[in-house]
DSSP file (Angstrom, degrees, kcal/mol; ACC not computed):
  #  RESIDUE AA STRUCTURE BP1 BP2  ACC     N-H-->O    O-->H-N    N-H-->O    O-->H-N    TCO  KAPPA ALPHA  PHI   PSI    X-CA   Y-CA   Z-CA
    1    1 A X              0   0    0      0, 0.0    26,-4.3     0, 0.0     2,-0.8   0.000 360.0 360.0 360.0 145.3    1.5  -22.5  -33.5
    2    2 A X  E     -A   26   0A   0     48,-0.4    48,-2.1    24,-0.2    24,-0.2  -0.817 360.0-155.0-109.4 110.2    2.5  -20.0  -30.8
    3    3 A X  E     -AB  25  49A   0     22,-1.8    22,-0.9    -2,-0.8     2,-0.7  -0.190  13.8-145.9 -83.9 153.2    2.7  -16.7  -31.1
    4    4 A X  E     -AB  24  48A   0     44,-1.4     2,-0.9    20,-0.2    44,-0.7  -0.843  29.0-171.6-119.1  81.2    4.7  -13.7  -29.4
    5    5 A X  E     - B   0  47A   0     18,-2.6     2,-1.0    -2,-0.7    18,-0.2  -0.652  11.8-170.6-101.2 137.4    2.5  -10.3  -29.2
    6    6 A X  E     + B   0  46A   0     40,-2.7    39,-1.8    -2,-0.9    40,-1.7  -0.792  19.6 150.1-117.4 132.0    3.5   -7.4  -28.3
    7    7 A X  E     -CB  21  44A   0     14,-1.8    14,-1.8    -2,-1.0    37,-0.2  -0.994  46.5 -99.4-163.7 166.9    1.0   -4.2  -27.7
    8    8 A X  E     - B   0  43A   0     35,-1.7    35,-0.7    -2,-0.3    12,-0.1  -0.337  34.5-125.9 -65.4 138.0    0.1   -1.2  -26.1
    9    9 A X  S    S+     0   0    0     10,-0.3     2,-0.6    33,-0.2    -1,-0.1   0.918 100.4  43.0 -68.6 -42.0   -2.5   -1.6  -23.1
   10   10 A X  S    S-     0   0    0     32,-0.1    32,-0.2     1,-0.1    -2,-0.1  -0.699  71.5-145.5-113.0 150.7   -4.6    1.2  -25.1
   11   11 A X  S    S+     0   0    0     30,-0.6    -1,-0.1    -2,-0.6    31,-0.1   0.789 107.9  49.3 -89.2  12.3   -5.4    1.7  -29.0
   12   12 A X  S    S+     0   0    0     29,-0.1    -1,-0.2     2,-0.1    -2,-0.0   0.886  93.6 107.0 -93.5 -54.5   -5.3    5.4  -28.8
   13   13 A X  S    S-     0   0    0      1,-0.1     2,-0.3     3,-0.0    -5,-0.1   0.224  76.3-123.9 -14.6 140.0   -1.7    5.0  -26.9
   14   14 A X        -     0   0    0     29,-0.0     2,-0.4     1,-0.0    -1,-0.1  -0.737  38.0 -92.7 -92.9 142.6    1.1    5.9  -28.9
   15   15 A X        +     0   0    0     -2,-0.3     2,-0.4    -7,-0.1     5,-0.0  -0.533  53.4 172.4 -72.1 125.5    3.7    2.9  -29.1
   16   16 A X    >   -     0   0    0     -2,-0.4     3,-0.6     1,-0.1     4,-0.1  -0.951  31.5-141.8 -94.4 152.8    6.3    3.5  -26.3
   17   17 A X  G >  S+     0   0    0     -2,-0.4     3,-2.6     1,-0.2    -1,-0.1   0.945 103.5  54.0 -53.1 -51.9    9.0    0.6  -25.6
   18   18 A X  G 3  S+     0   0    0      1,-0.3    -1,-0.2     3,-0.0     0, 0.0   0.552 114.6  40.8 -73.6  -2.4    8.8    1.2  -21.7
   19   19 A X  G <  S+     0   0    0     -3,-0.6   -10,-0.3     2,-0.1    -1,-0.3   0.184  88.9 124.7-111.1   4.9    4.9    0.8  -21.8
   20   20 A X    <   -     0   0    0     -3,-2.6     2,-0.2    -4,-0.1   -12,-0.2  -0.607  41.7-166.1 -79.9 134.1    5.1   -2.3  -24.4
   21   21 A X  B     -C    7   0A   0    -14,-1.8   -14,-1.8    -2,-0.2     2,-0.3  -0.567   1.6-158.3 -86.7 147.7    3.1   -5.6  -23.2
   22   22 A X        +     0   0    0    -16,-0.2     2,-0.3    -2,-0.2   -16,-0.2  -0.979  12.4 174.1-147.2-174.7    3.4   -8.7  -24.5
   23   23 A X        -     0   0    0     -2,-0.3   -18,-2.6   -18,-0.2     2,-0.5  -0.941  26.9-119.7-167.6 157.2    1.1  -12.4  -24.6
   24   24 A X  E     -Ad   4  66A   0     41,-0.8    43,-0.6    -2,-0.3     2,-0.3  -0.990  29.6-160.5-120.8 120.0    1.3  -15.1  -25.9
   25   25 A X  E     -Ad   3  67A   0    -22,-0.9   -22,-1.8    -2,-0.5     2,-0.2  -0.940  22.9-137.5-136.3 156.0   -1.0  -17.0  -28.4
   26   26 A X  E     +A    2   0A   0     41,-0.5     2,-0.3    -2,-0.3   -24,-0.2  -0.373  45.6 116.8 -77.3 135.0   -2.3  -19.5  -29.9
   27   27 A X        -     0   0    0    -26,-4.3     3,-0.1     1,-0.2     6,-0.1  -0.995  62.7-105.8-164.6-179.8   -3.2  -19.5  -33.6
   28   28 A X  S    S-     0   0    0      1,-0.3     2,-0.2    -2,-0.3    -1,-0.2   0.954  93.8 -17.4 -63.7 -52.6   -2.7  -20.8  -37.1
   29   29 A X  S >> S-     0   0    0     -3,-0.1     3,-0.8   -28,-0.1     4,-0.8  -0.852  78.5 -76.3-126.9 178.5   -0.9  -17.8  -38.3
   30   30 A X  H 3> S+     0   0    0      1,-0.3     4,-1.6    -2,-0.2     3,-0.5   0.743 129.5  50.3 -13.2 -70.4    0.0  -13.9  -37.9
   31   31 A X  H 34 S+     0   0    0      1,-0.3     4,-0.4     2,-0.2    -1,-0.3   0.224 110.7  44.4 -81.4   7.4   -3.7  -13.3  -39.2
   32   32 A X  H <> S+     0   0    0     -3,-0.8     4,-1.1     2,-0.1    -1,-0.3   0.542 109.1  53.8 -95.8 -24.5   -5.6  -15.7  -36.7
   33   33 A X  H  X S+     0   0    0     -4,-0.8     4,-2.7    -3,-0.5     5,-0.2   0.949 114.8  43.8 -98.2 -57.3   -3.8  -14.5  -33.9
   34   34 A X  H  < S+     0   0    0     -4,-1.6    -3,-0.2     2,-0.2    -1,-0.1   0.761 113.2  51.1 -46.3 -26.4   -5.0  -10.6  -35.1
   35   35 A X  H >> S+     0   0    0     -4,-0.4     3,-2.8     1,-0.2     4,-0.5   0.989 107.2  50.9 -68.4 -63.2   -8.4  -11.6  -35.8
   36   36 A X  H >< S+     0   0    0     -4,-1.1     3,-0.6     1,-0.3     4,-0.2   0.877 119.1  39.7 -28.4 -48.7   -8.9  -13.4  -32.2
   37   37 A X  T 3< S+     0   0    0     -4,-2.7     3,-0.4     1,-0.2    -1,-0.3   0.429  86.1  98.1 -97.9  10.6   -7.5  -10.0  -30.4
   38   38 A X  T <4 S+     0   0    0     -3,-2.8    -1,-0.2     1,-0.2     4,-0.1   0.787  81.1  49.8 -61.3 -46.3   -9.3   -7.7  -32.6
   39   39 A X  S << S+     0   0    0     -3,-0.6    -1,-0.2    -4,-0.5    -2,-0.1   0.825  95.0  84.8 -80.5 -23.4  -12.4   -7.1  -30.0
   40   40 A X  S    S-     0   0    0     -3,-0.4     2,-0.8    -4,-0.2     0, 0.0  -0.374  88.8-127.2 -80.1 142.6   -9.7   -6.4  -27.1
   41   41 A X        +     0   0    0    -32,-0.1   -30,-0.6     2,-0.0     2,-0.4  -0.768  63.6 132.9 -92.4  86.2   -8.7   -2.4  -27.3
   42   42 A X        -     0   0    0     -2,-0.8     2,-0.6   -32,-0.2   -33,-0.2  -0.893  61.1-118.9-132.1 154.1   -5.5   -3.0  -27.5
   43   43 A X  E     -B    8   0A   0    -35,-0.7   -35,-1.7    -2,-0.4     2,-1.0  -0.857  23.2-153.5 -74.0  95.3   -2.4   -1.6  -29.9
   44   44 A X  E     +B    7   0A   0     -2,-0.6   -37,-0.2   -37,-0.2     3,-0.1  -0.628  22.2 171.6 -87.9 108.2   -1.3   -4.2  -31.4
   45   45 A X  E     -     0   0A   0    -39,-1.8     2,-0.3    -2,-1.0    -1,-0.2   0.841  63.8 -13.1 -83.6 -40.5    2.7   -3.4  -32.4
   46   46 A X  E     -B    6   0A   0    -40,-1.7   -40,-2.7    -3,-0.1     2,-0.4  -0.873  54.0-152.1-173.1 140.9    4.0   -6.1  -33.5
   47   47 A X  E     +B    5   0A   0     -2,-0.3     2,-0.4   -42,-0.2   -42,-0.2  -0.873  21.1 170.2-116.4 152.0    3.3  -10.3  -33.8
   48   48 A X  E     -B    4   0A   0    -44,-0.7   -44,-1.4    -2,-0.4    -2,-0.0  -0.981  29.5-109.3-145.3 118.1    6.1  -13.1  -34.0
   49   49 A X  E     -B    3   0A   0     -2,-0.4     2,-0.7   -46,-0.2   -46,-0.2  -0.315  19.7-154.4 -58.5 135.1    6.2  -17.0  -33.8
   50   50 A X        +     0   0    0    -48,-2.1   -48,-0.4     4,-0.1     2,-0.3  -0.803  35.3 128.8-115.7 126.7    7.6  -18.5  -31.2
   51   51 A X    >>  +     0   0    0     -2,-0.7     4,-1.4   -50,-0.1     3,-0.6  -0.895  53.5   6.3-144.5 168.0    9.0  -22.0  -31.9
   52   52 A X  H 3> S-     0   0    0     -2,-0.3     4,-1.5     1,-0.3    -2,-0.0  -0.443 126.9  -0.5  68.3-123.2   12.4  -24.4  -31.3
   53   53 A X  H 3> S+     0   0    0      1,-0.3     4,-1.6     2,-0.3    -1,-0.3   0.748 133.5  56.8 172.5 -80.1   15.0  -22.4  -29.2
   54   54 A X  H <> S+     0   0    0     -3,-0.6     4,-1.8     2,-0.3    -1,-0.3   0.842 105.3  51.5 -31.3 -65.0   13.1  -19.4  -28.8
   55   55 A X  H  X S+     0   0    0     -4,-1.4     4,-2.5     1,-0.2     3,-0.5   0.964 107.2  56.1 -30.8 -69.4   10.1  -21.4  -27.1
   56   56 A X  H  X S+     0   0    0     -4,-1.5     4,-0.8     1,-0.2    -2,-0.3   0.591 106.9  44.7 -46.3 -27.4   12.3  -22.9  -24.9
   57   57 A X  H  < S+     0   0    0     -4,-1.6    -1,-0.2     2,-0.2    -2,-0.2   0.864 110.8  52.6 -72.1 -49.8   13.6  -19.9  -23.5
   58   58 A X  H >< S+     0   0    0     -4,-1.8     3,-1.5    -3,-0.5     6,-0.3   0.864 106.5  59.9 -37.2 -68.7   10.1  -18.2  -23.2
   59   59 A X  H 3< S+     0   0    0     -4,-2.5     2,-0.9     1,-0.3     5,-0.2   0.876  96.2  58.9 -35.3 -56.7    8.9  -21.4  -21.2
   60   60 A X  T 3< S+     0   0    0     -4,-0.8     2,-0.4    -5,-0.1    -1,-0.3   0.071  89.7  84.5 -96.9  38.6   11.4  -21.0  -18.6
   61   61 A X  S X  S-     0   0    0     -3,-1.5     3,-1.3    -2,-0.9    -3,-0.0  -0.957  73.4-131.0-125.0 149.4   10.3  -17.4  -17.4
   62   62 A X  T 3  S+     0   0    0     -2,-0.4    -1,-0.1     1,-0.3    -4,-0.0   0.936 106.0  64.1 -33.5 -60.6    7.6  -16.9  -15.0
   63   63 A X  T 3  S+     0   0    0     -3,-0.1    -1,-0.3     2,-0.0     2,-0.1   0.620  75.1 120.7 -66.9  -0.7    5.8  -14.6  -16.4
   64   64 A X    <   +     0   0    0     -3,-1.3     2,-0.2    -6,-0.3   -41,-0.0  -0.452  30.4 142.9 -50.1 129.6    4.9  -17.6  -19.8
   65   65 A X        -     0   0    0     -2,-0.1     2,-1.2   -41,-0.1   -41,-0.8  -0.717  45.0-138.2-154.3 122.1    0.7  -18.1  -19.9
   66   66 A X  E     -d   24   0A   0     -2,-0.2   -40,-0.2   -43,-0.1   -41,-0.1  -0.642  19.3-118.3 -89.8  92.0   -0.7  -18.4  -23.0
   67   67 A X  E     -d   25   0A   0     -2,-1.2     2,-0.7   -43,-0.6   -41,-0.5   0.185  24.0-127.5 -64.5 135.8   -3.9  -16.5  -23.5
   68   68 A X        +     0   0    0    -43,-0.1    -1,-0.2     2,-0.0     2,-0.2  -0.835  37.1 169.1-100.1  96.6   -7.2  -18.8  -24.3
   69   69 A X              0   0    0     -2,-0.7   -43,-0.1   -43,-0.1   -32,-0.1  -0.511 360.0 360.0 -68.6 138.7   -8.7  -17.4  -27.3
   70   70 A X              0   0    0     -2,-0.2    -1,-0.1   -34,-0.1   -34,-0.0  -0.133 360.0 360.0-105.9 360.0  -11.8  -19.4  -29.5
């Protein structure tokens, strides 16, 4: 499944909107996708599936790469 994260570049950073990132990854769930990005120092605000409708939409912007995690 493919997942929607959105986070902070640093984990001391305080969440702002106008500094929020996002990435996309693969994982089984919500708690696969944190474990995988756990060594990155990142703030992790908030994670989401992306699937049907939603995918499709996501696909057709440039800026879609899905980050290669093991």
């Amino acid at each position: 499944m493919l997942f929607k994260v959105y986070y902070q570049e640093s984990a001391k950073e305080v969440p702002v909107r106008e500094h929020t990132k996002t990435v996309y990854v693969e994982g089984k769930n919500e708690r696969d996708v944190r474990t995988k990005l756990k060594t990155r120092s990142i703030n992790i605000e908030f994670v989401t599936a992306v699937e049907g409708d939603y995918l499709a939409y996501e696909q057709d912007h440039q800026d879609f790469k899905v980050l290669e995690i093991e």
